[in-house]
Structure formats: C-alpha cells, structure tokens
C-alpha positions in Angstrom: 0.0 0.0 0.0 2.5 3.0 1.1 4.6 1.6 -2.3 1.8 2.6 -4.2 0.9 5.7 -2.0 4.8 6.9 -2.8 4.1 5.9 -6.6 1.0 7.9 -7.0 2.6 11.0 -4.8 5.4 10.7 -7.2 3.2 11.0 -10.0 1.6 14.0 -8.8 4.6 15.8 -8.0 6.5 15.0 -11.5 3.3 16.2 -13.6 3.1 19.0 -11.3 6.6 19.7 -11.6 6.2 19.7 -15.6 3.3 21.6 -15.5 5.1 24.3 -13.6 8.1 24.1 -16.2 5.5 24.0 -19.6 4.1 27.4 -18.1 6.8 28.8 -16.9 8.6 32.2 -18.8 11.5 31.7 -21.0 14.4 33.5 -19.8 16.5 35.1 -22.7 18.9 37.0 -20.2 22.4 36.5 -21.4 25.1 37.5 -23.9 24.8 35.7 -27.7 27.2 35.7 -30.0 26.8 35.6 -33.9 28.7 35.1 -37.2 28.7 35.8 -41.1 31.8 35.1 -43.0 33.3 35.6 -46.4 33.1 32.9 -48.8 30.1 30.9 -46.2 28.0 30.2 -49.2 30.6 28.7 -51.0 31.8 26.7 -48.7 34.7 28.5 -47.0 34.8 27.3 -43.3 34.8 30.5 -40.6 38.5 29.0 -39.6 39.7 29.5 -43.4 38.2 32.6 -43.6 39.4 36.1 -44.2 36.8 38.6 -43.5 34.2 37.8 -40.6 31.2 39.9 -38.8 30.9 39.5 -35.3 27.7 40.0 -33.2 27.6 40.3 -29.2 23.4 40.6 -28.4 23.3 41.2 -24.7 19.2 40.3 -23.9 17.1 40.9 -21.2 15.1 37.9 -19.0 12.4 38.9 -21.8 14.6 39.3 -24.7 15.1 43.1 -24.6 18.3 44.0 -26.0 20.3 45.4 -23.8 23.7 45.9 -25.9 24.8 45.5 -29.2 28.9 45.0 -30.0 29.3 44.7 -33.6 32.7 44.4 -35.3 34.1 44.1 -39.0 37.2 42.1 -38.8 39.5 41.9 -41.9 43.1 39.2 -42.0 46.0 41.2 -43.3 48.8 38.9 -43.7 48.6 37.4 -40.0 47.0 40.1 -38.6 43.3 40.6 -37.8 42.3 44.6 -38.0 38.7 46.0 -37.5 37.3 48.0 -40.4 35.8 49.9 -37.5 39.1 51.2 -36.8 39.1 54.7 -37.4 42.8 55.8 -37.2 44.3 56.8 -40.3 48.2 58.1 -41.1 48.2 60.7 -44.1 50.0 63.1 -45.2 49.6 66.0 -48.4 52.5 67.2 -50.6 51.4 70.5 -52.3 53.7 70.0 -55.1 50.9 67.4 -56.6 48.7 68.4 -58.8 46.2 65.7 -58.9 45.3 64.0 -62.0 42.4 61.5 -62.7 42.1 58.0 -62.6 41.6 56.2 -66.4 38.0 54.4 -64.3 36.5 51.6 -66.2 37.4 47.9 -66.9 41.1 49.2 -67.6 41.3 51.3 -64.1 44.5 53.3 -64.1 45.2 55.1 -60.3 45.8 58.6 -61.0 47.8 61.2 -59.3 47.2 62.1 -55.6 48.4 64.5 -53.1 47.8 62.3 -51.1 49.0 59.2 -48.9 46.8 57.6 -46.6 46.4 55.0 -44.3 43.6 53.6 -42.8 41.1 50.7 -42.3 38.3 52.5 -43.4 37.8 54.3 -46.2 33.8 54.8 -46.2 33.5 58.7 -46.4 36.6 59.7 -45.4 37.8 63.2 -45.7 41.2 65.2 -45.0 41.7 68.4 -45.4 45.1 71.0 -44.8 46.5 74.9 -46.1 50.2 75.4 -46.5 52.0 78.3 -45.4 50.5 80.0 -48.6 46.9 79.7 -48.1 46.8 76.7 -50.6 44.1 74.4 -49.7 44.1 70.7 -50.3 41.0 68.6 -49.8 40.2 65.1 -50.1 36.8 63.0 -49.8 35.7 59.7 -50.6 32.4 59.5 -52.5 30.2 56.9 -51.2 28.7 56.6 -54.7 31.3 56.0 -57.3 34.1 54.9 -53.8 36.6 57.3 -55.8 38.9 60.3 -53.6 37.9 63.6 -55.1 41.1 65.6 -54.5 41.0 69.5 -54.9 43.9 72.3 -54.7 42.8 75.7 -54.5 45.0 78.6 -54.2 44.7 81.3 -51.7 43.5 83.9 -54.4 40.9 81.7 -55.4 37.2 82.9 -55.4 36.1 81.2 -52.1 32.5 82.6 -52.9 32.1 80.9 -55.3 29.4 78.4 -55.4 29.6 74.7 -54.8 28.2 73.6 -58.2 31.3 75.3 -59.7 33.6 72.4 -58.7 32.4 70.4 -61.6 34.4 67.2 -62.1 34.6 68.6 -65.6 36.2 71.9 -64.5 39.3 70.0 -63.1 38.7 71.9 -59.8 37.9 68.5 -57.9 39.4 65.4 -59.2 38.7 61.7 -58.9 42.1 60.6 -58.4 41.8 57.1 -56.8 39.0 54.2 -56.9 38.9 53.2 -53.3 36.9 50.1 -53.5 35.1 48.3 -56.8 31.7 48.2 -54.8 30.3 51.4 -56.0 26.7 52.4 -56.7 27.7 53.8 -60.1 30.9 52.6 -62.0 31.6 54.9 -64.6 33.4 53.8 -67.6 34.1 57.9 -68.4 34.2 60.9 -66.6 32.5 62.6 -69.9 28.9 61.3 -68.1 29.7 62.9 -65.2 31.4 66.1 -66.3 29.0 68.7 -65.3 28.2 66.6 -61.8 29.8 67.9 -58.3 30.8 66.1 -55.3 27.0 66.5 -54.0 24.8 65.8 -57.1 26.7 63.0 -58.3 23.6 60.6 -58.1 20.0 60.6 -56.5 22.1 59.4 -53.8 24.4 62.0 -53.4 22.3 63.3 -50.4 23.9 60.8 -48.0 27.2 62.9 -48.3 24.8 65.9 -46.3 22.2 64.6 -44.6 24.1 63.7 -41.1 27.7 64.8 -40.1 29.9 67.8 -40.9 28.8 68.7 -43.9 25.1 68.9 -43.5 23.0 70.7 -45.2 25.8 71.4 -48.0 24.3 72.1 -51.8 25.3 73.4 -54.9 24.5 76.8 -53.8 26.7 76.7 -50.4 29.9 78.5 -51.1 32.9 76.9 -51.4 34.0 79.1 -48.2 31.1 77.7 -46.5 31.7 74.2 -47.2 35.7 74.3 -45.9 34.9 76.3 -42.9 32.9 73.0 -42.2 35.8 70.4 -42.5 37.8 72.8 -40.5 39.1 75.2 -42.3 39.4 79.4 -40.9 39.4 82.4 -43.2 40.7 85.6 -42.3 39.6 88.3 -44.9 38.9 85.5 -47.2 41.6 83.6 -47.0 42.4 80.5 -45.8 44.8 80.0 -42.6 47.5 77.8 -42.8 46.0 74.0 -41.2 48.0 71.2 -40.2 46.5 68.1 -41.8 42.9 66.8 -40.0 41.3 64.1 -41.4 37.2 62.3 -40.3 33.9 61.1 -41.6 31.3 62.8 -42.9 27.5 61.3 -43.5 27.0 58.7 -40.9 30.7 58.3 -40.5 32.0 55.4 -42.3 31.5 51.9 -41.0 31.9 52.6 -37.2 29.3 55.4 -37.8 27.3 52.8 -39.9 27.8 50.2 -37.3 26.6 52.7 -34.6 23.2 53.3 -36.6 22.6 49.9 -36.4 23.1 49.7 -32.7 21.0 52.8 -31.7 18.6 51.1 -33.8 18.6 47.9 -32.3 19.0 48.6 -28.7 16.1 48.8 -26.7 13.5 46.5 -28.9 12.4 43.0 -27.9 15.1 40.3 -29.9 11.7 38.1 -30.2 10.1 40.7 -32.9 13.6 42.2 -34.5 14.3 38.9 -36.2 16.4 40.2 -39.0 18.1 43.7 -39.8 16.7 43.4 -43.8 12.9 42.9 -44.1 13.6 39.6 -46.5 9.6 40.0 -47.4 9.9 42.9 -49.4 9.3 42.0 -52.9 11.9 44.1 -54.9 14.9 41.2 -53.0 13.0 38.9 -51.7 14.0 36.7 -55.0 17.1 36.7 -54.7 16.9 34.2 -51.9 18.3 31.1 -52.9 16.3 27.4 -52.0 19.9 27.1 -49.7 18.6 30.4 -47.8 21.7 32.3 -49.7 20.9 35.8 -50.8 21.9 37.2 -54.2 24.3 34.4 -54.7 22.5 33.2 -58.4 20.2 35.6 -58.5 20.6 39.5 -58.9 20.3 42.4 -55.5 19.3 45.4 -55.2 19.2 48.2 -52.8 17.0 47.8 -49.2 15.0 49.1 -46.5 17.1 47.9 -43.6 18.1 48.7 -40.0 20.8 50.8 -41.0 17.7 52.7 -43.4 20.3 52.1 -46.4 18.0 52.5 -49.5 18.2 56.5 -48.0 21.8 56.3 -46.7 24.2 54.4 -47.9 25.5 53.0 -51.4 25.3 49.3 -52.2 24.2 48.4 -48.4 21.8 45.7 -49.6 24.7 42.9 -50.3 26.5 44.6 -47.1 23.4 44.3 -44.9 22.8 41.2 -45.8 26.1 39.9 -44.1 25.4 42.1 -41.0 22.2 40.5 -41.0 23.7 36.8 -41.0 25.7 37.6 -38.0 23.0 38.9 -35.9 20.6 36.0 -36.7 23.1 33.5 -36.2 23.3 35.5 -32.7 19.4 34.8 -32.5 19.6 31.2 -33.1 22.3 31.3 -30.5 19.9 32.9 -27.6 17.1 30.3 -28.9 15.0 32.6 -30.7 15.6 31.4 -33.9 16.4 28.3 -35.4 19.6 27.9 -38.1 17.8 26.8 -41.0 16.0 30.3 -40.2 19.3 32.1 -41.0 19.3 34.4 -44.6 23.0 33.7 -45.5 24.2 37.4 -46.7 26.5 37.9 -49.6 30.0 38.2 -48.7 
C-alpha cells in the first residue's frame, strides 16, 4: 500500500513539476554571439576565412536587447584589423597636382596628393593649407568609392558656389578608386562632367544629410563648405591648417555600425528577427532554396536597419552579411532556429 501511495505522490509531483516548467517564462537574459563570414556560401569554413562579422546581443530575462557590440574584422597577412578602426596616417605634398584616374574595366590610379592609411575608407575626408593659403582637400564619395582631391590657391574665389567644382572643371578630381563596390561605375568621366561632389547621383544626399557637412548644396559657397571640415578664413583667405582628417555622413562603418546599434538597442530580440525585411518584394527573390541571398540571382538596394536604400551606397549585399551575423546571434539565444538564417553575400 505505502509503495503505491509513494508511486501515486510521485506522479503527482513530477506532472506537477512539468506543469510548472510547460508554463513557466522563457528567460532570454544573457550575452549571444553571432557570425557571417566571407566565402560561407561557397563553402569557405569561418577557420579559413578572411573577413568575418561578429555579433555580441546582450538580452534581457524577456529578450530586450540590452547591448549590441558589432565588429568588421578583416586578415592582413597574420594580422586581424577591425574595419571599424578609425585611425588613419596621411600626409599632403602641395607640389601634386592631382590627375584623374583612367575608371573603367582598364582602371589606371591617378595622381594624388595624397598618402593615406587607414582601415576604413567609407567617407573619409582630410583636409590642410600650407603656409600660402593653398588648400588641399580630399573625400571619398560613397557613390562612385573614388577620392575627389582639390587644390585651391589662396587667391581663389572662395565665394564661389559649390556647383562650380564640376568634375569637368578639373577643380575637384577623382584621383583614386577606393573600392570596386560602387553604386555607379563609370566607364568615363565625360557622363559625369558637369556633376559635383554632392549631385553625383540621387544618392548623393547621404554625403549631407548627417555629419559635418550637412546641409551642403550646390548653392553653399565653397567658403562655406571648408569652414565646415575645419578650415578658418581671415579676410577670405584660408589659414595655414595642419592636416585633420574624419567622416562625414553617418561616418563610415563605425558610424554605420553605430546606426545599427542605436537602432537595435532597446527592442524586444523576439520581434527584430532580421536587420533586412527579407519580405519585401523588390529582393526577396534573390533568396536562394539554400537560404543564400543574391548568390544566383541579382540584389538590389534595401530598406534595412541601418535605413540604407536612404543612406548608404550598395548596403543591400553589405546588410545582408550584418544581417547573418545577428541571426546566427538569435539562433544562439534560442530565438531562432539555423535553417531560419538568410546567408548574406559576402
């Protein structure tokens, strides 16, 4: 009898004990880590790879997210550097005058004033005056990835408008392709001979919409538009400037990285399942049946976290990686499962 008494008290206190487990509240609470890698969709392991992104999701008990540490890692010989590395050497010799780059399928570097290095070249600018009031500018245009390089003497007209530094007018010059991933690869500059640093596409606005040179147009002087990268006039003329280099826009990739991250922080993991909206119509087809995006099939520009259809060139196929990572983070923290994961194109 009291074997079967203990049996059916047993019984009782297991199903009870189940019961309690079945409704009890997940608990997300903890730090998740995710990756996307170069070469993952064909078949590159993460140990042979060369380029990785690395997610850190700090949740909540109820899958808040708490943190977000995101990093671009890139192998240089046996080294590992972060793209998000923002320290750059460079230097300007004023005895260059800067010649264009031959762009197209034959790409021939021009002539620069300058030499720079850096991890991240995503809207850089530098900027200096010599003891003359010559002023030497450089910035990276997120749209074609070429430096526009300019050298303007101190008896130049600084009141002149913007729109007058035409690429055609040889007063700014695309002197060196930083990167083949550009939103528009010109073959010519003859296309874009009458287009200046800010109109160069409909896209061109990401250059001024954030950052130091906000608000700049074709109808800001050309005063007006150095005094915002650092430059001082006295009576007109520019003051001699040691060399100062940044970002403008959202400030390259760590600026990028911290959109997505401001973004991110504060929702609930459980309804942020992916940084790209992989419903939308215009991309969603260039999911492969292997979950691969715009491996076979073609990509083109998204909505995303980072808002990169509005802000950034080409951010679809570079979302699409970020993306990986932070899903792979998901499936890490139980939220989602692996076959869930959109594999990004890297």
């Amino acid at each position: 009898m009291k074997k079967v008494l203990w049996f059916t008290w047993s019984m009782i206190l297991i199903i009870g004990l189940v019961a309690c487990s079945q409704n009890q509240e997940p608990d997300y609470s903890g730090t998740y880590t995710g990756y996307s890698w170069k070469g993952e969709a064909q078949g590159t392991t993460f140990e042979e790879a060369t380029e990785y992104i690395k997610t850190v999701l700090t949740l909540s008990k109820e899958g808040i997210i708490e943190d977000v540490d995101m990093d671009f890692m890139v192998k240089k010989g046996d080294v590992w550097i972060s793209r998000l590395n923002t320290t750059a050497i460079i230097s300007v010799d004023f005895d260059v005058t800067p010649a264009a780059a031959i762009p197209g399928t034959n790409y021939v570097k021009g002539t620069s004033m300058f030499n720079i290095t850096t991890n991240d070249m995503m809207s850089f600018y530098a900027i200096a005056v010599d003891e003359n009031g010559t002023v030497a500018g450089v910035m990276v245009d997120p749209i074609t990835r070429y430096q526009f390089e300019f050298k303007l003497p101190a008896e130049f007209d600084f009141s002149a408008p913007v729109s007058s530094l035409t690429i055609g007018s040889g007063l700014i010059v695309p002197t060196v392709r930083t990167s083949t991933a550009g939103l528009v690869k010109p073959e010519s500059w003859d296309g874009l001979s009458d287009k200046h640093f800010f109109n160069i596409s409909a896209f061109s606005h990401v250059v001024k919409d954030d950052g130091v040179l906000q608000g700049v147009s074709g109808t800001t002087t050309v005063q007006a538009m150095l005094e915002k990268l650092g430059v001082i006039f006295a009576s007109g003329v520019p003051q001699e400037k040691a060399i100062s280099y940044g970002f403008f826009g959202k400030g390259g990739w760590s600026g990028n990285y911290a959109a997505i991250k401001q973004f991110l922080v504060g929702k609930n993991a459980l309804e942020v399942l992916s940084l790209v909206d992989w419903t939308n119509g215009r991309y969603a087809p260039a999911i492969n049946a292997q979950n691969q995006f715009g491996i076979d099939v073609p990509a083109g520009a998204t909505k995303t976290a980072q808002d990169s259809y509005d802000t950034i060139a080409g951010a679809t196929v570079r979302m699409s990686r970020e993306s990986e990572s932070y899903q792979k983070a998901l499936v890490e923290a139980g939220i989602l499962t692996l076959d869930q994961v959109i594999i990004g194109r890297f």
